[in-house]
Backbone of each chain as ProteinMPNN parsed JSONL, in Angstrom:
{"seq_chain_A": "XXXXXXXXXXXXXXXXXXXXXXXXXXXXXXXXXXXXXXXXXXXXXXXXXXXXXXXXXXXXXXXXXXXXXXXXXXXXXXXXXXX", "coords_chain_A": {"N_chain_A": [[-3.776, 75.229, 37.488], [-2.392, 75.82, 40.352], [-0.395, 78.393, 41.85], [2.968, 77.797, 42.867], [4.615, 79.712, 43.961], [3.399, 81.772, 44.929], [1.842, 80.893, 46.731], [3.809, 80.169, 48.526], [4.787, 82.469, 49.664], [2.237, 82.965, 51.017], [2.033, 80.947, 52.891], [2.225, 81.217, 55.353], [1.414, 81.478, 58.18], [0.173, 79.12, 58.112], [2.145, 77.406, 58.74], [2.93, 77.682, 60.883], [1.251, 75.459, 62.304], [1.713, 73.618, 60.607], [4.278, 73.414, 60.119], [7.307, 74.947, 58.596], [8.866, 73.301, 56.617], [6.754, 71.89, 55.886], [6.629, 69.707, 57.663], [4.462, 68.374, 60.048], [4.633, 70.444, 63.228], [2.943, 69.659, 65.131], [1.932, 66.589, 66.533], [-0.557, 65.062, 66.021], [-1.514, 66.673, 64.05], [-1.39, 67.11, 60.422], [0.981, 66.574, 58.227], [1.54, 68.352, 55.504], [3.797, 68.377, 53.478], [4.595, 67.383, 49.841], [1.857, 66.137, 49.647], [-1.257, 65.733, 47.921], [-2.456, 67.681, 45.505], [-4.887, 68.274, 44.957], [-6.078, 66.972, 46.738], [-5.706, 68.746, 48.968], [-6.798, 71.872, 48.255], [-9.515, 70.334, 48.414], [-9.691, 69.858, 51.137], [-9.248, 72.089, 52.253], [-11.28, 73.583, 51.36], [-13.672, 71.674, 52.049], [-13.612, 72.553, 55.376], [-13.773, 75.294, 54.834], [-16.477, 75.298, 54.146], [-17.778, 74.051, 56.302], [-17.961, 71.58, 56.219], [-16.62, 69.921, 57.665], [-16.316, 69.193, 61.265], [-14.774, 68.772, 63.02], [-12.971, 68.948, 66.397], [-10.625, 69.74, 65.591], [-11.261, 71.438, 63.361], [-12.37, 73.237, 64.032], [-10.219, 74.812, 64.528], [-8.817, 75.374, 61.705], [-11.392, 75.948, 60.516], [-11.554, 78.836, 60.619], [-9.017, 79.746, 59.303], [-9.854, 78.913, 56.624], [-11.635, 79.564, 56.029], [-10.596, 82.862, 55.141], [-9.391, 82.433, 52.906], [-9.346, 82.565, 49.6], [-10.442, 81.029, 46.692], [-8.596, 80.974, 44.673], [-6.116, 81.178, 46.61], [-6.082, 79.309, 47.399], [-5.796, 77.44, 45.626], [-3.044, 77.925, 45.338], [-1.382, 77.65, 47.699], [-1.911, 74.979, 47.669], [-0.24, 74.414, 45.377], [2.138, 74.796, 46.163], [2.419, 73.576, 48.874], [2.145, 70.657, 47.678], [5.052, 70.251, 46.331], [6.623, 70.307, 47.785], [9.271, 68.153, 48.966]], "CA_chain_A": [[-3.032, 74.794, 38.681], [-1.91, 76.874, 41.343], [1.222, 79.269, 41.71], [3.524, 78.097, 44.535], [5.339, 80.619, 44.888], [2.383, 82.635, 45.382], [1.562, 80.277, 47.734], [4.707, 80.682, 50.14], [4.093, 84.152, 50.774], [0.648, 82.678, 51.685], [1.822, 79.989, 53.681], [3.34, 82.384, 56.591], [0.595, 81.013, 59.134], [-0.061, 77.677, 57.619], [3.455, 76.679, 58.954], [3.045, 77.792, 62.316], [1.136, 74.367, 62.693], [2.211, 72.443, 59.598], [6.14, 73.726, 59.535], [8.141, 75.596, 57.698], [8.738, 72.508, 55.346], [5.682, 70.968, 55.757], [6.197, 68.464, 58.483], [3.866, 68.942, 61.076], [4.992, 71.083, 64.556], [2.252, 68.983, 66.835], [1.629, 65.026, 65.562], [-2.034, 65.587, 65.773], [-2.106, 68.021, 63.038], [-1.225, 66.2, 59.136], [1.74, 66.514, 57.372], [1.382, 68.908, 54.128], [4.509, 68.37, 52.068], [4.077, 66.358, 48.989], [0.408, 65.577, 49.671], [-1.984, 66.107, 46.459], [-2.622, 69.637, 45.901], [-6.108, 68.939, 44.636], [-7.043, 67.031, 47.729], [-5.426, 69.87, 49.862], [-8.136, 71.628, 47.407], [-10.757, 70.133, 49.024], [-10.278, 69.767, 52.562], [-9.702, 73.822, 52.652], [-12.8, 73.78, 50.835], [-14.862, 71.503, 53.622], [-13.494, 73.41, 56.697], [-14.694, 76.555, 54.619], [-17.843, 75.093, 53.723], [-18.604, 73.575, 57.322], [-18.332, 70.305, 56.194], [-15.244, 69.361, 59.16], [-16.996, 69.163, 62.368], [-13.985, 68.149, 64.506], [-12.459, 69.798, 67.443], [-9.735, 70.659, 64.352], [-12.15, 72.109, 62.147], [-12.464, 75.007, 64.798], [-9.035, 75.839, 64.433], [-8.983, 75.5, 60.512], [-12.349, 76.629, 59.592], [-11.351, 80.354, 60.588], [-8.005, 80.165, 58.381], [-9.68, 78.224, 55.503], [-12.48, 81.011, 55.216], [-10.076, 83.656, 54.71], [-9.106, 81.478, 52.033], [-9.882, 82.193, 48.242], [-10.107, 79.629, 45.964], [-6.877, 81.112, 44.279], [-5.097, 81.141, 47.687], [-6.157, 77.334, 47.98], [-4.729, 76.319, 44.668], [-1.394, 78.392, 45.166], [-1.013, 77.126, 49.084], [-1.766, 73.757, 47.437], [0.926, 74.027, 44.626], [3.274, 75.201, 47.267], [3.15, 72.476, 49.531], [2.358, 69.618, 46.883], [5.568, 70.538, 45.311], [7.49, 70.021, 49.036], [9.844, 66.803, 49.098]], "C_chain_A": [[-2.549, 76.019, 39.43], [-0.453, 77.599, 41.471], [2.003, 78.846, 42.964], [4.504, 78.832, 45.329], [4.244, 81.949, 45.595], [1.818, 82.32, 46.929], [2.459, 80.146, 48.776], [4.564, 81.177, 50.607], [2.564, 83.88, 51.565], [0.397, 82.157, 53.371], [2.578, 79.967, 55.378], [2.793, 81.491, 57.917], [0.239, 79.859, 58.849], [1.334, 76.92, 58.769], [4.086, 77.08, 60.418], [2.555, 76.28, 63.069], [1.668, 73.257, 61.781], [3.615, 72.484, 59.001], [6.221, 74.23, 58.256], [8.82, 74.505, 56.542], [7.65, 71.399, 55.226], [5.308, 69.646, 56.569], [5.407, 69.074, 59.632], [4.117, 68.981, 62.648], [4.777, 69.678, 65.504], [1.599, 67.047, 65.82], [0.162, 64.797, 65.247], [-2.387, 66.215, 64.518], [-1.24, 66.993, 61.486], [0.064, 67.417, 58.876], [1.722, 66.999, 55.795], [2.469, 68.269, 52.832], [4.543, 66.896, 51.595], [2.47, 65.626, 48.865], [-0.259, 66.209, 48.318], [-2.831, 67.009, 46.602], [-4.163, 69.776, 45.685], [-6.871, 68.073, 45.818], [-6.454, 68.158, 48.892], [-6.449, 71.036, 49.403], [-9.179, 71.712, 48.337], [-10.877, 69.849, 50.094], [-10.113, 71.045, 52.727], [-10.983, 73.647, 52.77], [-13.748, 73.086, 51.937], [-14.646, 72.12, 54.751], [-14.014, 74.502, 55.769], [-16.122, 76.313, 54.664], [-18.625, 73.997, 55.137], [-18.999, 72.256, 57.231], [-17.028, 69.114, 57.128], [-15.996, 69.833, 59.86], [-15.833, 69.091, 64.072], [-13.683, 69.403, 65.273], [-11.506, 70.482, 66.41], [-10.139, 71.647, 63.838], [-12.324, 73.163, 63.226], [-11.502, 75.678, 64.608], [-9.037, 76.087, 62.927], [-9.894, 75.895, 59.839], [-11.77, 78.365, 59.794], [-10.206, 80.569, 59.011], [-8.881, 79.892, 57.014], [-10.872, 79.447, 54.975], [-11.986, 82.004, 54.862], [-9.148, 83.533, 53.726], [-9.983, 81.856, 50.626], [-9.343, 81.269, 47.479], [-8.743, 79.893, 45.106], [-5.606, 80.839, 45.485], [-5.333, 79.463, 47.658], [-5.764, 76.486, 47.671], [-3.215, 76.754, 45.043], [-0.695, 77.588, 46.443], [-1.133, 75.554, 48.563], [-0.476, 73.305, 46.611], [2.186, 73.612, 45.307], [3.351, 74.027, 47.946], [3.281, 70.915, 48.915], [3.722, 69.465, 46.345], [7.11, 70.217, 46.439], [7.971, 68.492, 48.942], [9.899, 66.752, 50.348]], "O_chain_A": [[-2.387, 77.117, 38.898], [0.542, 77.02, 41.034], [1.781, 79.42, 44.03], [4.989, 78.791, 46.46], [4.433, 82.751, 46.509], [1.505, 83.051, 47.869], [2.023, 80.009, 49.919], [4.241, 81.076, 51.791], [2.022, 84.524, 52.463], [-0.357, 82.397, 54.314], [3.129, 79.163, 56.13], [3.601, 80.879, 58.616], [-0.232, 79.421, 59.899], [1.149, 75.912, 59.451], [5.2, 76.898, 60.908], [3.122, 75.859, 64.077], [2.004, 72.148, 62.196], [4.069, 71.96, 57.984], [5.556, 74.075, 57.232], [9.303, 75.039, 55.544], [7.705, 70.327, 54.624], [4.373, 68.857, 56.436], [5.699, 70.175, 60.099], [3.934, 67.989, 63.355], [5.541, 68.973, 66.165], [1.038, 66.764, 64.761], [-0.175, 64.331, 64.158], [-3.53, 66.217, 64.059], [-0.442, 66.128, 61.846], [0.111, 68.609, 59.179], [1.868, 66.16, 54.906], [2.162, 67.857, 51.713], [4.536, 65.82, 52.193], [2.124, 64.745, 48.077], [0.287, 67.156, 47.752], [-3.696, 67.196, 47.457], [-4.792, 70.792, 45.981], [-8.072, 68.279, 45.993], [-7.209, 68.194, 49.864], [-7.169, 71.284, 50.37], [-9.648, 72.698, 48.906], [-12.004, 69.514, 50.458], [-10.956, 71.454, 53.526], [-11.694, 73.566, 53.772], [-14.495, 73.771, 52.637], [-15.708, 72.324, 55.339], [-15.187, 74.644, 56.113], [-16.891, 77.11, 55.201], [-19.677, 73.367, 55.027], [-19.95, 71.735, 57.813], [-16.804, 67.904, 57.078], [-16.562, 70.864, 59.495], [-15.951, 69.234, 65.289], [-13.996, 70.554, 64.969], [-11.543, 71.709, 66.326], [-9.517, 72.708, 63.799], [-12.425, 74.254, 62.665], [-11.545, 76.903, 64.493], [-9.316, 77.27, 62.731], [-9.687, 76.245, 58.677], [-11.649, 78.987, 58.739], [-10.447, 81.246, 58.012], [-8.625, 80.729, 56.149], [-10.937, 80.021, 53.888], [-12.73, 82.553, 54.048], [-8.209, 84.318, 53.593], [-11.159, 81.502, 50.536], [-8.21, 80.787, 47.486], [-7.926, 78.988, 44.937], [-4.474, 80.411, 45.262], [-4.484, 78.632, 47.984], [-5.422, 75.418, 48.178], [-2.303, 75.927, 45.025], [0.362, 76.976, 46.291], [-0.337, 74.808, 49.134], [0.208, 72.311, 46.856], [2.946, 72.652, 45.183], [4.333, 73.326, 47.702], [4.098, 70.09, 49.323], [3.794, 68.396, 45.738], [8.257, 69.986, 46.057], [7.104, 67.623, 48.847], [10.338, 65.747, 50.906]]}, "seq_chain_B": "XXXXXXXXXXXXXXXXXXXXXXXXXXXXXXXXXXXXXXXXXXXXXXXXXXXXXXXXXXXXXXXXXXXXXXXXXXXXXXXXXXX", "coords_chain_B": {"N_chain_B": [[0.721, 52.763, 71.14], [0.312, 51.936, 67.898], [0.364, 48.548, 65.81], [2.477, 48.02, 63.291], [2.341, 46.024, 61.682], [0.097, 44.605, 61.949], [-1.774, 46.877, 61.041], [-0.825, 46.518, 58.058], [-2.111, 43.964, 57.314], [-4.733, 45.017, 57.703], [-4.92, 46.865, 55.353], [-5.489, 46.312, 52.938], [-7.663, 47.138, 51.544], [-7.833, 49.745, 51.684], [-5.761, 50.48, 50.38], [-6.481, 50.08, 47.402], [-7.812, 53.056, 47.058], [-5.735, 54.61, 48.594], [-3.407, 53.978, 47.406], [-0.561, 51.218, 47.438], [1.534, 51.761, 48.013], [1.078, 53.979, 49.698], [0.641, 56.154, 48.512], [-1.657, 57.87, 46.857], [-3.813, 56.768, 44.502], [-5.029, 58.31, 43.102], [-5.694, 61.722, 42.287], [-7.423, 63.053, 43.511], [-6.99, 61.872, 45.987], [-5.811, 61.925, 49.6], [-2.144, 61.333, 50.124], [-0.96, 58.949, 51.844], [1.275, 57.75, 53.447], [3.821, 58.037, 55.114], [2.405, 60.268, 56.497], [1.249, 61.764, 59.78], [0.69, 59.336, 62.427], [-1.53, 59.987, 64.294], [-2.664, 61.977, 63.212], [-3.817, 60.571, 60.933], [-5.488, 58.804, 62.669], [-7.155, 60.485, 64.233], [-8.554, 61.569, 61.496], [-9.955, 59.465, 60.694], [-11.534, 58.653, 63.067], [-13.208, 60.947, 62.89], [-14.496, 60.757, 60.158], [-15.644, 58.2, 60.865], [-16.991, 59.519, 63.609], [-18.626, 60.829, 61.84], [-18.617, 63.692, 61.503], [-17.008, 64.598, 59.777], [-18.214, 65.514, 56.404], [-18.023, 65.876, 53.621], [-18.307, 65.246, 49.987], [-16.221, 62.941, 49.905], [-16.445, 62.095, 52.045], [-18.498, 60.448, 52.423], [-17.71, 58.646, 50.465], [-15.656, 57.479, 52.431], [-16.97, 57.169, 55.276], [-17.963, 54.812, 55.278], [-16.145, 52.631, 55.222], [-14.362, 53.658, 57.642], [-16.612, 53.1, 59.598], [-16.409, 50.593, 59.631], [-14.056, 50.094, 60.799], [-12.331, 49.499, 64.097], [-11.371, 50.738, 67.302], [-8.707, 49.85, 66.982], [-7.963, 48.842, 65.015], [-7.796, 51.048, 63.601], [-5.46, 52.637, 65.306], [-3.426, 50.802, 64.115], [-3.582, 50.519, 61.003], [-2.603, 53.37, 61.1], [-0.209, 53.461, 62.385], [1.044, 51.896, 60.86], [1.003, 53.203, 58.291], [2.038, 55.326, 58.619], [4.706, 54.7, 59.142], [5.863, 53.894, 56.606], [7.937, 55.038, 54.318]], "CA_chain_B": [[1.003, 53.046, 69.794], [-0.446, 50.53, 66.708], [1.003, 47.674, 65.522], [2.087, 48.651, 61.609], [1.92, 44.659, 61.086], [-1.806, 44.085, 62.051], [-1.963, 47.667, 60.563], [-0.552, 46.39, 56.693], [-2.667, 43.201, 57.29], [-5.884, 45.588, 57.044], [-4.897, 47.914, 55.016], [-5.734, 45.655, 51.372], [-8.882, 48.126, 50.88], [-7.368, 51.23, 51.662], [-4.34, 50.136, 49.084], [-7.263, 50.446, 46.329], [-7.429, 54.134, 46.414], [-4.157, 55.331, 48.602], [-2.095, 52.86, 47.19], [-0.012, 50.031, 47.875], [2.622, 51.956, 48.711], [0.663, 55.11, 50.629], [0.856, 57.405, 47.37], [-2.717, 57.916, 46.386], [-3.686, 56.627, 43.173], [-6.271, 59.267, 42.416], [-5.058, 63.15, 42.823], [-8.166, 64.338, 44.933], [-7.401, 61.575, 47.472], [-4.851, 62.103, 50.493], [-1.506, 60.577, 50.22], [-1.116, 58.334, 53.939], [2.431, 57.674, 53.276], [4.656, 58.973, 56.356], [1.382, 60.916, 57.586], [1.193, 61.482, 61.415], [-0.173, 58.479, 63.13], [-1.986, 60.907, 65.463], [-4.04, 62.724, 62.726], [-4.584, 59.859, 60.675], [-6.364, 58.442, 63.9], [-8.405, 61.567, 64.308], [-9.127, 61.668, 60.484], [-11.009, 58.026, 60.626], [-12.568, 59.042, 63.749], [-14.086, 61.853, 62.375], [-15.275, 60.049, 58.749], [-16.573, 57.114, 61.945], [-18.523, 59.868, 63.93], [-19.947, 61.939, 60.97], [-17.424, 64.992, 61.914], [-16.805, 64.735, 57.66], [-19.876, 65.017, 55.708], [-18.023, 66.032, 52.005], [-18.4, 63.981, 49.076], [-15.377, 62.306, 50.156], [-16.977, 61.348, 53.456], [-19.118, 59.195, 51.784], [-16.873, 56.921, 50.325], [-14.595, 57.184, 54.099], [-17.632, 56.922, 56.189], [-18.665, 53.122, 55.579], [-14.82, 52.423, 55.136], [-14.284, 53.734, 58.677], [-17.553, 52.246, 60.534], [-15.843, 49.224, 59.912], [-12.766, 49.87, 61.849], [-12.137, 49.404, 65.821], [-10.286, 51.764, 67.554], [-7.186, 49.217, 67.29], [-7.997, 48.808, 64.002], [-7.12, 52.703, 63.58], [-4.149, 52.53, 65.271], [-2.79, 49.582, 63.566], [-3.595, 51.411, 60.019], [-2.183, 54.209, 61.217], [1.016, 53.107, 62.921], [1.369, 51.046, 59.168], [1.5, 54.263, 57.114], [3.579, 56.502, 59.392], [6.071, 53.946, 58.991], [6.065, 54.323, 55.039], [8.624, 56.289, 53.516]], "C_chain_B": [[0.132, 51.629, 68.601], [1.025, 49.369, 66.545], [1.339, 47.677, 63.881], [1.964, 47.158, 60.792], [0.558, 44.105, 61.005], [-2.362, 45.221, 61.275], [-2.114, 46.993, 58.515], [-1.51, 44.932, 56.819], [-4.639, 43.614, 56.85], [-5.716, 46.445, 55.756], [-4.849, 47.879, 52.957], [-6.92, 46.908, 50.726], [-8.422, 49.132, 50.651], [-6.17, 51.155, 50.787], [-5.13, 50.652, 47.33], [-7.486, 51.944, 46.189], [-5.95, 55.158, 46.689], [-3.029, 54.925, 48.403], [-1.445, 52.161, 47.585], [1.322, 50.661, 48.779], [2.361, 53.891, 49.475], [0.525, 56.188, 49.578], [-0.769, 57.111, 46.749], [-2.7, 57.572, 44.867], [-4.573, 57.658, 42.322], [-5.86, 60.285, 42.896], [-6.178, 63.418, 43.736], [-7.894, 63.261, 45.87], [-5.907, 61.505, 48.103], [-3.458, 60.722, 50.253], [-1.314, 59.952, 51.891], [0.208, 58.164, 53.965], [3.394, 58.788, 54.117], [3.691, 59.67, 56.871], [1.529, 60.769, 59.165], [0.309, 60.469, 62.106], [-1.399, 58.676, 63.3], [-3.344, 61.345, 64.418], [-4.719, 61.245, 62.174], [-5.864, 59.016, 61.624], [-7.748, 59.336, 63.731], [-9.335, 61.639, 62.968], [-10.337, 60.679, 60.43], [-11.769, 58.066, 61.709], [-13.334, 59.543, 63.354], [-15.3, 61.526, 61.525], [-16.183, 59.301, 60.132], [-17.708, 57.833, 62.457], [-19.185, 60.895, 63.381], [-19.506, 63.462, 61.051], [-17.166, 65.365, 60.184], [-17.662, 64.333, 56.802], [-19.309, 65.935, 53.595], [-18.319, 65.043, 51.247], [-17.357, 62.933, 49.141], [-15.816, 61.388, 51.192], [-17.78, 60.199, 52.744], [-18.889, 57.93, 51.57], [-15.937, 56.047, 51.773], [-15.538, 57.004, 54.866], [-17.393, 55.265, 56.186], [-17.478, 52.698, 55.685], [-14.498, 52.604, 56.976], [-15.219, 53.357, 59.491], [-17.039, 50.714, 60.772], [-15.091, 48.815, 60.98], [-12.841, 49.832, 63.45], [-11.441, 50.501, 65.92], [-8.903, 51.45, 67.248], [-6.855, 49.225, 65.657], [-7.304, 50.268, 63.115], [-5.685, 53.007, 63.779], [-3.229, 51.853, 64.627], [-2.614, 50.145, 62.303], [-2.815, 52.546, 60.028], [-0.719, 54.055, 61.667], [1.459, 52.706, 60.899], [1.686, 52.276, 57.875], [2.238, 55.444, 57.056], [4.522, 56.451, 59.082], [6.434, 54.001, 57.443], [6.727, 55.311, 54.574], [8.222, 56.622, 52.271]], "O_chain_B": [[-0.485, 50.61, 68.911], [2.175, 49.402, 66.983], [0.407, 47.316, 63.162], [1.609, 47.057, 59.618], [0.072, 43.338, 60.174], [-3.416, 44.938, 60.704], [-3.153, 47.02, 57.855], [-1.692, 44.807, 55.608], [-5.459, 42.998, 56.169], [-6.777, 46.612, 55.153], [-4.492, 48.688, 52.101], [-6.888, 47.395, 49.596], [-8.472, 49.611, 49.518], [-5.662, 52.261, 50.606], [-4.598, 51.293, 46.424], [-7.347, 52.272, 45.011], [-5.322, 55.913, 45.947], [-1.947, 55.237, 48.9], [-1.61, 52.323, 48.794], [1.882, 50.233, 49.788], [3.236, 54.736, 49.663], [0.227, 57.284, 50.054], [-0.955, 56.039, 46.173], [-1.821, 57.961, 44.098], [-4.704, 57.7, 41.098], [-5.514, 60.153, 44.07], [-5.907, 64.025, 44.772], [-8.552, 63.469, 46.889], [-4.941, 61.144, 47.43], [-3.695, 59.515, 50.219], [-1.557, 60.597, 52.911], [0.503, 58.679, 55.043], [3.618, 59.968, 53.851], [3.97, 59.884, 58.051], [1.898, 59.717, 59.688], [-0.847, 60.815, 62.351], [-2.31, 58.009, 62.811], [-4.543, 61.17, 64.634], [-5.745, 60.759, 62.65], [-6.974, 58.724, 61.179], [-8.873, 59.062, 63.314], [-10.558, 61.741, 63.067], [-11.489, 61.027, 60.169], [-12.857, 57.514, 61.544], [-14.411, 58.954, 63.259], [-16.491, 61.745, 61.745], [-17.284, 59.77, 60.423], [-18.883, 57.522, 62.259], [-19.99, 61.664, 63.907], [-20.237, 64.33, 60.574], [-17.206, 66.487, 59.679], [-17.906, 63.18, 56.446], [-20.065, 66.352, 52.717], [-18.599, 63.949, 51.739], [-17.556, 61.957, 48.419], [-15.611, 60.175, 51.219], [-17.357, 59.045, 52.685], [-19.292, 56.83, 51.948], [-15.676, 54.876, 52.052], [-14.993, 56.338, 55.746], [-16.723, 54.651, 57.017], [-17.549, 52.005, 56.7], [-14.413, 51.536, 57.584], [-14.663, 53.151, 60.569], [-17.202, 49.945, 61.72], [-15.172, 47.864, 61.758], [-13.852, 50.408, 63.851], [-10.964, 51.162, 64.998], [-8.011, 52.297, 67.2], [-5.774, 49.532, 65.154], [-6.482, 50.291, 62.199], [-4.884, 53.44, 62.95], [-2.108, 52.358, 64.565], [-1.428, 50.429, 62.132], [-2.27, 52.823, 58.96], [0.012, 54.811, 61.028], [2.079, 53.364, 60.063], [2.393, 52.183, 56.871], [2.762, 56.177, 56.217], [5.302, 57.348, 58.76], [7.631, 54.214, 57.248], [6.215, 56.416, 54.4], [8.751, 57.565, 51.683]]}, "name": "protein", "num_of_chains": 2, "seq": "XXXXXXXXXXXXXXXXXXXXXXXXXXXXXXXXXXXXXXXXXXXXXXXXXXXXXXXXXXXXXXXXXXXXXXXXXXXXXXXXXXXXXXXXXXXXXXXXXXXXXXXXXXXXXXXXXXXXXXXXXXXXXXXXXXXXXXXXXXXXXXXXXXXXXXXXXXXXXXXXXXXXXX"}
């Protein structure tokens, strides 16, 4: 499982669109805290892997590629772990 | 905006994996529970026009071909409202 404190320091730019506790800035954009860290997991993982197509997935594929799979679990712990 | 009553009136299928009460019953899949209307909208678009081609899409594609646009909102209004 992922580290979330590792994942704060991570989540500097994450929380420019998905807040500083995880509710999201713009209503368009999802709501991180408390969501399940191993599907947070795997939608990194399809915006990395080009499997999000949307108008979103332009803004999120850049972040999610500079994304290792350790950053993906820790940024997942981190906001799974958000009440 | 949706209607979260015509919304919880569809929303018997989607209870089978994100639960009855919006809390996913399976860790890789998205809790909907308080989610943003807005994305959820966009999310079921997406799965609808093929925008999400993971192994997840799969099971959300045929799930979302079903739906109307109202149908979307209505779902979506219904799990916003979920604390």
């Amino acid at each position: 499982a992922g580290d979330a404190e590792a994942g704060k320091a991570k989540a500097a730019i994450c929380a420019a669109c998905h807040g500083a506790n995880g509710i999201a800035v713009i209503p368009g954009y999802p709501n991180l805290a408390g969501q399940n860290s191993q599907y947070i997991v795997s939608a990194l993982k399809a915006y990395k892997n080009g499997e999000r197509t949307s108008a979103q997935a332009a803004i999120m594929k850049p972040q999610a590629t500079m994304l290792s799979d350790a950053d993906m679990e820790n940024l997942a712990a981190y906001y799974a772990q958000m009440k």
